[in-house]
N, C-alpha and C positions, 0 to 999 in steps of 0.2 A: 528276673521277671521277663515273661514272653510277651513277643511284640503286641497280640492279641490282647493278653492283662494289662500292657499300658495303655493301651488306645483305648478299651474299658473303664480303667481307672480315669481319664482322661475326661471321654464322655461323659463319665459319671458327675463328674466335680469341675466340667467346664466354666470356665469364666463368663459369662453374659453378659451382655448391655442392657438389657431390659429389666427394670425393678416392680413397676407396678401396671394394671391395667385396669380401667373401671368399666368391662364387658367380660361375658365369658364367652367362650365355645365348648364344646363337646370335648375334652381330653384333649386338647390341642392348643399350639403356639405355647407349651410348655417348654421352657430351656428353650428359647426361639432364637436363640445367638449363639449356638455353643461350641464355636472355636474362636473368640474375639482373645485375644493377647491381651495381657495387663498395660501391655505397650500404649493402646488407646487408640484413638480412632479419629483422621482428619477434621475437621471442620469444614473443611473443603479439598479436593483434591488437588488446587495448587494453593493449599495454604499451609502453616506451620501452627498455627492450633488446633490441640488435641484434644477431643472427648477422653472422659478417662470409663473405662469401664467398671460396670459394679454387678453384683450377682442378683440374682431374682428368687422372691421369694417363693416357697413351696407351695403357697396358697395362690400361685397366680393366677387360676382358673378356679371361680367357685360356683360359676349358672350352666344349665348346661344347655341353653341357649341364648340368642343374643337378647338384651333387652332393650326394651323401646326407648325412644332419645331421651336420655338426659337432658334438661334445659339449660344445664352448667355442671362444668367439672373446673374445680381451682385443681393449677399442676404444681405438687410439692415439690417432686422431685425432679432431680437435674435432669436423669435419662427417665424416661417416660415412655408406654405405649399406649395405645388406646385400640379397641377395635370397635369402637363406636362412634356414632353421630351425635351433635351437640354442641354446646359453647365453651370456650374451656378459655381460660385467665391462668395467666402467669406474670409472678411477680417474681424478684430476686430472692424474699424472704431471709430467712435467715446466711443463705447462700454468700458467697464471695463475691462483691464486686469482679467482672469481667473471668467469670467464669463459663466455660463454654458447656452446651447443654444439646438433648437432643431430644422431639417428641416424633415419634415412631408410629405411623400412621400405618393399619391395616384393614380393607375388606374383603367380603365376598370376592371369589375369581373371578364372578362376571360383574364386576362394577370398577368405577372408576373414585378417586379421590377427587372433590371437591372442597377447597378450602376457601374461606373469605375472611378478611379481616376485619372487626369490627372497631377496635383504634389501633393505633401502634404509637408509642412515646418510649423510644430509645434513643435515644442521641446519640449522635453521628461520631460525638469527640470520645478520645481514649478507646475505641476500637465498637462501638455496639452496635450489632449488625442484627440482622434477623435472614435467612435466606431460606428460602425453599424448592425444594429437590424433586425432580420429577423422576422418585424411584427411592432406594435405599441407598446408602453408603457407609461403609463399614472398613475401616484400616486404610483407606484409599481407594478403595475397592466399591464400584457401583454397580446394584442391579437394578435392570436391563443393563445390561454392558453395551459401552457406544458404539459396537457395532449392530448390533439386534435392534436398535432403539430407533423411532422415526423422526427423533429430533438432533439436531445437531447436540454434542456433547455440552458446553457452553449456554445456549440455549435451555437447558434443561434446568438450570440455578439462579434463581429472580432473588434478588436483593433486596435490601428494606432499611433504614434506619432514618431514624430523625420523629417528630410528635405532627402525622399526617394520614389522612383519611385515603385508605387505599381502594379504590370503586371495583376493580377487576377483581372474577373469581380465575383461583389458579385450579385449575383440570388435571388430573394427572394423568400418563401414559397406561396403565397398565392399575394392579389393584392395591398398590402401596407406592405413602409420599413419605416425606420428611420435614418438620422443618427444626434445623440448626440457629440455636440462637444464641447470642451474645449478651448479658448488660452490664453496661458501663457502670451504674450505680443504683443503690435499692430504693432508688425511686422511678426508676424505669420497670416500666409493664407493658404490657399489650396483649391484647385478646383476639380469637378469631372461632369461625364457626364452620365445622366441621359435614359434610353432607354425600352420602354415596351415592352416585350415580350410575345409571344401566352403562351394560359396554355391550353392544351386541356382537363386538369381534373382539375379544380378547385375545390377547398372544402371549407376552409374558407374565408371568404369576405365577405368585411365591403359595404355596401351597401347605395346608395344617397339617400335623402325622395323620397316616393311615384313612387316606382320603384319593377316588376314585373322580379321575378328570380327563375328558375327552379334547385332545387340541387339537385346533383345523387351523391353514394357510386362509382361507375365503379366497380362495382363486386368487390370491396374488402373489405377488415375489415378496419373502418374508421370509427373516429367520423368527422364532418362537420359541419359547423355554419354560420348561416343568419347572422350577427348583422348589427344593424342603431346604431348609435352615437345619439340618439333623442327619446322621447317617440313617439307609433306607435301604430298603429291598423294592427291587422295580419291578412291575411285569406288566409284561406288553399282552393288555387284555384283547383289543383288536386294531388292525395295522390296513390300510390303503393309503401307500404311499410311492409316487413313480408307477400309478397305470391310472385312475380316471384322469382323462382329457381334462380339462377346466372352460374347453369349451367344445362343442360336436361335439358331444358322448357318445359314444357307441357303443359294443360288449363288450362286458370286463368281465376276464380269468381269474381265476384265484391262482396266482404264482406260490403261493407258498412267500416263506419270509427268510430274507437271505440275509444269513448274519456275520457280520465282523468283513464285512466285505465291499465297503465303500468303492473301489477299482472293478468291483463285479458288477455293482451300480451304474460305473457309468459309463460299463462295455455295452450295458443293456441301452444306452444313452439317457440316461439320469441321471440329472443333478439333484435330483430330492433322495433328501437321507432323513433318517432320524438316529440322533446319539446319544448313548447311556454312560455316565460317566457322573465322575466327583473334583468335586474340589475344594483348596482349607477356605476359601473367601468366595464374595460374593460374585465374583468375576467367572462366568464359567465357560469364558471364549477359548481358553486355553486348558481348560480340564482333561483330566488324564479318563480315555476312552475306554471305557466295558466293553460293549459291544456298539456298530453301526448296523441300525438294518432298511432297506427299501422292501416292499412288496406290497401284496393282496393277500389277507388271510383273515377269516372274520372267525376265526377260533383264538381261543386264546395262545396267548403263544410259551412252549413246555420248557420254558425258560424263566429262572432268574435270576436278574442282578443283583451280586449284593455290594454296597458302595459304601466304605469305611472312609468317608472323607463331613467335612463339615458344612460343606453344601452338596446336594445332591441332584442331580437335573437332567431334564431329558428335553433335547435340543432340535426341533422340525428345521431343519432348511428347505428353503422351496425354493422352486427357478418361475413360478407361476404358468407355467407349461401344464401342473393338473393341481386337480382337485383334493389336497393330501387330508387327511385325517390320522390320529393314533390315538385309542383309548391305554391310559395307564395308570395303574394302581403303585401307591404309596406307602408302605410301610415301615414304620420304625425297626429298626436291626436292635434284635434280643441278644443278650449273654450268650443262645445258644447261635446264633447266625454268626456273632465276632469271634466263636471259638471254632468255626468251622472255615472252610470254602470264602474266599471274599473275592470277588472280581476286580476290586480296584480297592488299595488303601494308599490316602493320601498321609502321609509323615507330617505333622506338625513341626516349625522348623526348631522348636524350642522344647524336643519332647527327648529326652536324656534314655537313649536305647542300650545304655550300658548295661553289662549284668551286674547288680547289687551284692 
């Protein structure tokens, strides 16, 4: 079997975290986990309980837009997603006592997560916690990764247990939260209410297949990231990044777009880059690089990446020196893209490259 047929076969029949959703989107957020290990997934990252991973059903999209709130959703299942607004109740039900669990919070790019609690009665003893994640976490692995992110790492996981009326709403950073829960026994539940909010600077966000999104710095020092949950084909539909000022503006050239060349960046004295790249987890600080590029070009650029990895993301770093933008286009990598040309594939560490 060639490398391209396993990582195929692979895609194909990924493992997921995500079982059900009660919204749709347009052909998207399908197989929206799909390089999660059977191995399972922290409950916290300095903690030793594990989510266990479970697969998603074929029918997980069936509106092909969002619909209006729901007044309540009861959550059956362990791992859960939602990409809607509304009440939602969760009990242990038939479930195991101190079974760890996880509901998977997604909106628009340009919104933020709003959660409120409307009770909570878990108890504190035999382990039953509730926390919530300012972002996703998967295997250990958190996006916004804590360096991209404007809150300290720690800060970004609020706790909860015990039977207590909680007043504060939790905001999130970016357009996906979390929350991670525990209960001690099936008489423990708690409910909360779900609400998206404008973001008028968005930076990080998790992005559906085959979907066209423009990210800017706002004039400040900021790193920023594309990512799909899916391997992808990128392209850099229009690029200013390292020539408008962010403050004085004066004329801007079109440089053209200078690629794979982060040290030619910043001969020109630029520290803003943007980087195309993949990676198997949510973590994309460390992901293996396609291309870097800086410039001015407002044509599309006669290039693309194609990223055989199971997160795929495109990364603005800014020094807030100027004013960066990059539009880029999202696609799902076909049969025929995995059997050709790929820019970057990432090896799953548990994927058996022997020949049969």
């Amino acid at each position: 079997m060639t490398l391209a047929s396993s990582l195929l076969l692979r895609w194909s029949f990924a493992v997921v975290l995500v079982v059900s959703v009660v919204s749709g989107r347009p052909d998207g957020w399908l197989k929206l986990l799909p390089f999660a290990p059977a191995k399972g997934v922290n409950f916290r990252p300095y903690s030793n309980v594990r989510l266990q991973p479970e697969t998603i059903a074929d029918d997980f999209l069936s509106s092909p837009s969002r619909s209006k709130r729901d007044p309540a959703h009861r959550v059956d299942e362990c791992i859960f997603m939602t990409l809607e607004e509304g009440e939602f109740f969760i009990k242990p039900g038939t479930r195991q006592p101190g079974e760890t669990c996880g509901i998977y919070i997604a909106a628009d790019p340009d919104q933020n997560v709003e959660i409120r609690f409307n009770y909570l009665d878990v108890p504190c003893d035999d382990g039953g916690l509730v926390v919530v994640v300012d972002g996703w976490e998967l295997k250990g692995e958190v996006f916004p990764n804590a360096a991209d992110h404007p809150k300290g790492f720690k800060s970004r996981f609020s706790d909860f247990c015990g039977r207590r009326k909680i007043k504060q709403a939790l905001l999130s950073s970016q357009n996906v939260a979390l929350i991670q829960y525990r209960m001690p026994s099936r008489a423990a539940s708690f409910s909360f209410t779900v609400r998206f909010v404008k973001n008028p600077t968005p930076c990080n966000i998790l992005l559906q297949p085959d979907e066209t999104y423009t990210l800017r710095n706002y004039d400040r020092r900021s790193n920023c990231s594309l990512s799909s949950l899916f391997p992808a084909a990128v392209n850099i539909l229009d690029i200013n990044v390292g020539v408008t000022p962010s403050r004085n503006r004066g004329l801007e050239f079109e440089t053209g777009v200078i690629h794979k060349v982060r040290p030619e960046c910043l001969k020109r004295g630029l520290d803003d880059y943007i980087q195309v790249g993949g990676s198997n987890g949510l973590n994309n600080l460390n992901m293996d690089i396609a291309d870097t590029l800086c410039g001015l070009s407002s044509k599309p650029v006669n290039h693309v990446d194609y990223i055989g990895c199971g997160t795929t993301s495109v990364r603005l770093v800014s020094s807030g020196a100027y004013d960066n933008s990059v539009t880029i286009n999202f696609r799902k990598l076909t049969e025929n893209d995995i059997n050709a040309y790929m820019s970057v594939i990432c090896i799953p560490e548990d994927l058996d490259l022997e020949e049969k």
